[in-house]
Each structure stands twice: as C-alpha cells, then as structure tokens.
N, C-alpha and C positions, 0 to 999 in steps of 0.2 A: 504494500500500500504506500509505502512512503516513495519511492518512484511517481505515484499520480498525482493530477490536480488536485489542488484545495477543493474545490467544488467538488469530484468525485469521492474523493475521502471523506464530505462534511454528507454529501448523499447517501453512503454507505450506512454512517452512525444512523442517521435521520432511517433507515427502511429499519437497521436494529432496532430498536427503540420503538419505530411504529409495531412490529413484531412483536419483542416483549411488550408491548403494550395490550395488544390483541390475543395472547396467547393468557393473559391472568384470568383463569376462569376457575370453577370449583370443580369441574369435571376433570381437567387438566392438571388439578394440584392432588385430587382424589387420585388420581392415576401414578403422578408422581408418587405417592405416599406409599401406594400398592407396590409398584415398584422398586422401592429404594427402601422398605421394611420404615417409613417414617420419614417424615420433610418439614424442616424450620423455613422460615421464611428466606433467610439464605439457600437453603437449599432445593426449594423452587426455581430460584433466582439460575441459579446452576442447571438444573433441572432444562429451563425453556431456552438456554444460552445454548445448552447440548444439541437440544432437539431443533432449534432455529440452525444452526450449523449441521449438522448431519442432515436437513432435508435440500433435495437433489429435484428444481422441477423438472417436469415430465417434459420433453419436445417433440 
C-alpha cells in the first residue's frame, strides 16, 4: 500500500471501516462466539477484521 496514492490508500480504510461497520450485527457476533468457544468485544473486532480479509468476491 505505501507505493499508492493518498487517495487510494485513504479509499481502502474508508471501504474497511464501511465493512466493519456493516458487519456488527448479533447474528454475526453469535457466530463468532460459537466459533471461537467465547468473544469480548475485542474479539469481535478481530473476528470481522479476519472475515473482511479472507473474503474473495466472486467474478
């Protein structure tokens, strides 16, 4: 990232961030819980950081 423009790298955080924003839901923390035997609020936070990065869209 640090090779690109300011403007792509400030667009990058902004889609993060809309993303964790859109991913805080109760089904989504339920799941994390199930999965991960228990989830603090940090550990959500980890949690939807993972899942926002390991998804791959479809082309």
């Amino acid at each position: 990232m640090a090779t690109r423009p300011a403007e792509e790298i400030v667009g990058a955080q902004q889609v993060l961030w809309d993303l964790m924003a859109d991913s805080c839901t109760n089904p989504l923390w339920a799941a994390a819980y199930l999965i991960n035997g228990g989830c603090s609020d940090d550990g959500f936070d980890y949690f939807r950081g993972w899942l926002i990065s390991a998804w791959r869209p479809s082309t």
